[in-house]
N, C-alpha and C positions, 0 to 999 in steps of 0.2 A: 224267732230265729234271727239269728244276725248276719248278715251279709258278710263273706269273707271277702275282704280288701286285699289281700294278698297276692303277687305280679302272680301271670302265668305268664304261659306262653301257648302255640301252636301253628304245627306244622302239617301241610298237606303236598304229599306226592300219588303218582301215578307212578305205580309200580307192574311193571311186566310180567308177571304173574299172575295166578291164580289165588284167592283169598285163599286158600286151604295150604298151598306153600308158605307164604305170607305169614300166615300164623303158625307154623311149624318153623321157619327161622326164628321166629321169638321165644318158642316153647321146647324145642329140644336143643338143650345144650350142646350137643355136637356142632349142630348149625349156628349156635348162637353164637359159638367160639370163632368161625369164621367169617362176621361181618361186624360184633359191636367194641367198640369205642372210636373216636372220636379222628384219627386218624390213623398212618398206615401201622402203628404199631400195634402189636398183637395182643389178644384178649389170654388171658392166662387161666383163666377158670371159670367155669359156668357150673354152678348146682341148683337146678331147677325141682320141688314139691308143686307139682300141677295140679293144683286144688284149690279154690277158696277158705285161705287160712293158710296154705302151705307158704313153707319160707325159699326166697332166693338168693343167691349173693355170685357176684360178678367180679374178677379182680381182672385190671386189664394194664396196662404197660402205654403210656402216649411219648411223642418225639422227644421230648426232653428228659426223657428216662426213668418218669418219676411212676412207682404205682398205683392206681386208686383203687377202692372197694365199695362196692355201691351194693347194700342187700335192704331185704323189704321185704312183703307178703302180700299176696292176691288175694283182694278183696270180691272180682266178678271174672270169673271168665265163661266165655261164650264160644263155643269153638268155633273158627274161622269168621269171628265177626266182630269181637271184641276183647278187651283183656284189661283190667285195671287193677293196680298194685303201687302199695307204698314205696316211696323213693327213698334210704337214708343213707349219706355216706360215712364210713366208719370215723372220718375225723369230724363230725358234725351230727353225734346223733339224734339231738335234740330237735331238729332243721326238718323233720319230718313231712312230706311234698309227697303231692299224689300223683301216677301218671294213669292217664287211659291211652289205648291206641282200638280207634276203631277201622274197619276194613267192611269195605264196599264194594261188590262185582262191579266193574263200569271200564266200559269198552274193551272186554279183552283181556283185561287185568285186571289191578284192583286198586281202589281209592284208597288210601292208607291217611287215616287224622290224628296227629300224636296232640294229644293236650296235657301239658305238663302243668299242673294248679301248686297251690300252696307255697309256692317258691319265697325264701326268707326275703327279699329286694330286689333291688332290679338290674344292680350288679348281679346276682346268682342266677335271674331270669335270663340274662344277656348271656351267660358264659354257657348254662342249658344252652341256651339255642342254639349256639356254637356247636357244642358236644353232639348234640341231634344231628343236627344238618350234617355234620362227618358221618355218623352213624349210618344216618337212611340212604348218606352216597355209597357208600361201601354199599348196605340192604340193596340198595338199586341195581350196584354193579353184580354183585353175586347171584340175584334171582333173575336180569337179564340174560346171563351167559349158559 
């Protein structure tokens, strides 16, 4: 088996919640429409299939006006503990990147580990990162209040 050389990335917060919230902002679309993309501008559609094998697709609106489209399929999910699924954006579908996010009870709330693998370079590793760190502030803010 060959080692994948390909960037990732990953991110860990501490989130004021409970793993069981936590994982319900990522898994019901209602939720999910009020905390993902990258800044303040608004997520336009979440259609989530919660299943291993089921498809999602994300279309969201960021400050400069532009739209993206980010759909994929769940490869594990673990309820309140983990969740991993294909990344691909509609202008890049060949680009195909894997995300896990694991959640951990720990002190109160819950440890939250985004690992984003397969990423094309490290130009697209850098701009993920970016995209996330927006995301899980917004996630932070929303499941604190």
């Amino acid at each position: 088996m060959m080692l994948d050389t390909r960037p990732s990335l990953t991110i860990t917060r501490h989130i004021k919640a409970p793993p069981g919230k936590v994982y319900a902002a990522w898994t019901d679309p209602e939720k999910l429409l009020r905390w993902f993309g990258p800044d303040s501008s608004p997520t336009l559609s979440a259609e989530i299939d919660l299943r291993p094998g089921g498809k999602y697709g994300i279309r969201f609106r960021t400050a400069d006006g532009e739209e993206h489209f980010v759909h994929g399929e769940y490869v594990e999910l673990l309820e309140n503990e983990r969740l991993v699924f294909t990344w691909k954006w509609i202008t890049f579908p060949e680009r195909e990147s894997l995300v896990t996010v694991e959640l951990r009870a720990m002190g109160g709330g819950t440890e939250l580990t985004l690992i984003h693998g397969k990423l094309f370079d490290e130009q697209v590793r850098d701009s993920h990162y970016e995209g996330w760190s927006g995301c899980l502030d917004k996630l932070e803010a929303l499941l604190a209040a």
